[in-house]
Residue, then its C-alpha position, 0 to 999 in steps of 0.5 A: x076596403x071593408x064596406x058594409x051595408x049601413x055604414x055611412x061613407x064620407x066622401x072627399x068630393x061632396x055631392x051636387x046638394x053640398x052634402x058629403x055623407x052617403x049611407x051605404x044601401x048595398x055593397x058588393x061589385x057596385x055600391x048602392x048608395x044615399x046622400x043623407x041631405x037630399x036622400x037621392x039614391x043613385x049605384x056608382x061601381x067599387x073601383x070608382x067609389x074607393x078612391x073617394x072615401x075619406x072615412x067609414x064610420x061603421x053602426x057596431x051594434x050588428 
């Protein structure tokens, strides 16, 4: 799965504020990741997080 720094991730399961929107930080082994209600940053690793992912929408304007 292509995830990129920047895009934004929305997620099947929300997160504990009730938001499902996480913006990615840093991609790579693990994901550095945003929830954009409650801005609570926190690293969850590749193989946890892509099963979680319902849709990326991507910034196109790199």
């Amino acid at each position: 799965m292509d995830v990129r720094p920047e895009d934004i991730l929305i997620m099947k399961k929300k997160h504990p504020c009730g938001g499902n929107e996480m913006y990615v930080i840093r991609s790579g082994m693990d994901f550095r990741l945003r929830c954009n209600k409650c801005l609570h940053e926190f690293m969850v690793p590749r193989n946890k997080i892509e099963k979680k992912i319902k849709k990326i929408i991507r910034n196109e304007e790199q």
